[in-house]
C-alpha positions in Angstrom: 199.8 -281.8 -16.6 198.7 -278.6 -14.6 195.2 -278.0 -13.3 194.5 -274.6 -12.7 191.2 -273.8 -11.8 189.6 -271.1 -14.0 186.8 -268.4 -11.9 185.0 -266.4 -14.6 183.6 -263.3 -12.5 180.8 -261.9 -14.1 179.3 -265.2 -16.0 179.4 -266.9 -12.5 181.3 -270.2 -13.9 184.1 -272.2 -12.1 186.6 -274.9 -14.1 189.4 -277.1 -13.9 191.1 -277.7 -16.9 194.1 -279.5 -18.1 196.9 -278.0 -19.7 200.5 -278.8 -19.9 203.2 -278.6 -18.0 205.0 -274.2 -18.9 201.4 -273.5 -20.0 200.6 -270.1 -19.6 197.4 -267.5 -20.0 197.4 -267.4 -23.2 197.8 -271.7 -23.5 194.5 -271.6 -20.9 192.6 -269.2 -22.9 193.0 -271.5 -26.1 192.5 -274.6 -24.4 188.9 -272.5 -22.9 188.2 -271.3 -26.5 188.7 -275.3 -27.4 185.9 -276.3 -24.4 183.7 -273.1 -24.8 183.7 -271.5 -28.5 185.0 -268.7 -30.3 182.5 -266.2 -28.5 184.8 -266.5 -25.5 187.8 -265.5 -27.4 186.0 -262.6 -28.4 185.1 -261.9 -25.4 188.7 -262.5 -23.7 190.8 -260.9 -26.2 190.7 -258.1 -28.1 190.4 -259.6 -32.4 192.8 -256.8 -33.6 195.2 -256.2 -31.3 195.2 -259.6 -29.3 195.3 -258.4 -25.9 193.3 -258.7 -22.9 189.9 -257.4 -22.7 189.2 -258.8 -19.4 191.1 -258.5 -16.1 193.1 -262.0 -15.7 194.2 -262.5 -11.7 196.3 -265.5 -11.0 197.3 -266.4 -7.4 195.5 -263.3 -6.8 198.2 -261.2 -8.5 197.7 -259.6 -11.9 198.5 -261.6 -14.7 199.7 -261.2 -18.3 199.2 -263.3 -21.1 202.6 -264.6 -20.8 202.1 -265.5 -17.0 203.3 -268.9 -16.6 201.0 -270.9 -14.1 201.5 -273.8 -12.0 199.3 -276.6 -10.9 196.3 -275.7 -8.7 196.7 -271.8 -9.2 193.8 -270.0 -9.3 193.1 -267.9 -12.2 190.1 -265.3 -12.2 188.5 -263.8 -15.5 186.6 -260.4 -14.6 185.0 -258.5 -17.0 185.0 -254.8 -16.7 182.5 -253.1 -15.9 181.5 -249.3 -16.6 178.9 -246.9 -14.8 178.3 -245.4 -12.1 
């Protein structure tokens, strides 16, 4: 069982959660969508295409949803911001 903790930049929330052992970005953003709703899915990923919508940093390296994480790793959520 891993335990990556999970830093959502831009809603200012922090959480551990469990997932299993292989799991990668895309396992943790279920298991999120399981804890939090569908309204973070929306958020997260895009409903047509099914790819990112937010910038996913794990280990503080850029991650895909196929990035494979390992217990303790640190994975940050940021939402994109526009202006100027």
């Amino acid at each position: 069982m891993l335990r990556p903790l999970t830093d959502f930049i831009g809603i200012n929330k922090e959480v551990t959660v469990a997932v299993t052992d292989g799991a990668t970005i895309y396992d943790l953003i279920k298991k999120l969508v399981e804890l939090y709703g569908e309204k973070l899915r929306e958020i997260v990923l895009d409903p047509i295409t099914g790819r990112l919508r937010v910038v996913v940093l794990v280990d503080g390296k850029y991650g895909e949803l196929k990035t494979k994480l390992i217990d303790d790793s640190k994975v940050v959520l940021m939402i994109p911001y526009a202006g100027g």
